[in-house]
Phi, psi and omega in degrees: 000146176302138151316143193219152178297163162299294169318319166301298196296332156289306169335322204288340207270354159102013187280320185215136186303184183277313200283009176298305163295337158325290204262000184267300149006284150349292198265053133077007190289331183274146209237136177217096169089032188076009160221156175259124175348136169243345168214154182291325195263016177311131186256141181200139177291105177316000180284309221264299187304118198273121185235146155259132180232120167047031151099347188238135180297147196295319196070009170056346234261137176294311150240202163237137174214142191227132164259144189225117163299096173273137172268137151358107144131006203230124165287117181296052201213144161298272198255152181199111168291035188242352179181188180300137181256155172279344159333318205256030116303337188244137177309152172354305198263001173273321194294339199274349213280333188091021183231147194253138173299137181265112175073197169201158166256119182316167162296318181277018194246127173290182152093221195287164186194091178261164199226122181219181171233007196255124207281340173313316172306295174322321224267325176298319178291312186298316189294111159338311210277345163292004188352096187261122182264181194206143194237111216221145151268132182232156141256093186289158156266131175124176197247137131330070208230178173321321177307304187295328183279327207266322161282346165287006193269306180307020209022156222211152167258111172276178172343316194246019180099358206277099201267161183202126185282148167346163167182171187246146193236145174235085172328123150281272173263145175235150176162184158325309191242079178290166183205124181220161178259124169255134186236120170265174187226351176224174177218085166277170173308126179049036201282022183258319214269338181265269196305302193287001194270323191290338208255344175092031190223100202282142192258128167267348181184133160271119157204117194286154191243345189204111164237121192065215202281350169294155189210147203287127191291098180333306173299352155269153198261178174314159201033015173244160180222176166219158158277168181276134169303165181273008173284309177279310158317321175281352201267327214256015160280300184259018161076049137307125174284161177259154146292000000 
């Protein structure tokens, strides 16, 4: 990996500002290979370069990537004045990281949401031409029936012009309040709630459990997040189902 200044490469993990490092620097606190630093602009491969800060290991990672239990009522956006962001869920030293939601959730829609900085990733997870699937549990108003599976498998043109490529509907339940897992193969705007709203059946509650080979960690509760394992991190680089 290319050299990188010192001050960058501690910044990035979001713990202290540059000119934080500066002055860390100053007082002898960074330690670099067993020596101690003489500039902030000192260049070293963050892979390779063993660094101390204040007596503690950097711990590196060139990126991040968090999985996040989105709650009802949280804007899929880094910054937004009209409300709370998933941004403002996560501690401090996360905010400083650069990292953004891969894709989005209406607001009032749960579930899995990942948050990263490495943008190739995102752009791949995203892109149509990768057809990355994405997996949402709806609860409906209305009974579910073969009809509503058999045009989303056709895909359907609405009302409003609106074109929607195949997609999979799974009956759970049928009744007044039917539940069913819907798989998408794209992401238009609101496209679950505008086809099943075409299907006569109004969406009451969303949430996604699954994208591409990742799957939402059962043990997190709303708002809490974890980072992704390396386990999970190589699958969803090489488009692997997770287990």
């Amino acid at each position: 990996m290319a050299k990188e200044r010192l001050d960058k490469i501690i910044a990035s993990m979001g713990r202290y500002s540059r000119r934080e490092v500066k002055q860390l620097v100053k007082d002898g606190q960074i330690l670099v290979d067993g020596k101690t630093a003489r500039s902030a602009e000192e260049k070293y491969d963050p892979e390779t370069a063993e660094i101390l800060v204040a007596g503690q290991t950097l711990g590196y990672r060139r990126y991040t990537y968090v999985m996040l239990h989105k709650p009802a009522g949280v804007l899929s956006a880094t910054e937004d004045g009209r409300g709370e962001t998933v941004l403002d869920l996560l501690p401090a030293e996360y905010r400083k990281m650069g990292l953004f939601p891969v894709g989005r959730l209406d607001k009032d829609t749960e579930g899995l949401l990942l948050l990263t900085n490495d943008g190739e990733l995102a752009h791949d997870l995203l892109s149509p031409k990768k057809h990355v699937d994405k997996v949402y549990y709806a609860r409906v108003s209305g009974t579910l029936t073969q009809e509503d599976c058999d045009a989303f498998a056709a895909g359907m043109t609405l009302d409003d012009g609106l074109v929607c490529r195949e997609a999979g509907l799974e009956i759970l339940r049928a009744g007044e309040e039917s539940e069913a897992l819907v798989t998408l193969h794209e992401g238009k705007f609101h496209q679950i709630k505008r086809m099943l709203a075409f299907c006569g059946k109004p969406v009451l509650y969303l949430k996604r459990l699954q994208m591409g080979p990742l799957i939402l960690d059962k043990t997190l509760a709303k708002g809490e997040f974890r980072l992704l394992s390396g386990e999970e991190i190589a699958q969803i680089i090489h488009g692997q189902n997770i287990q």
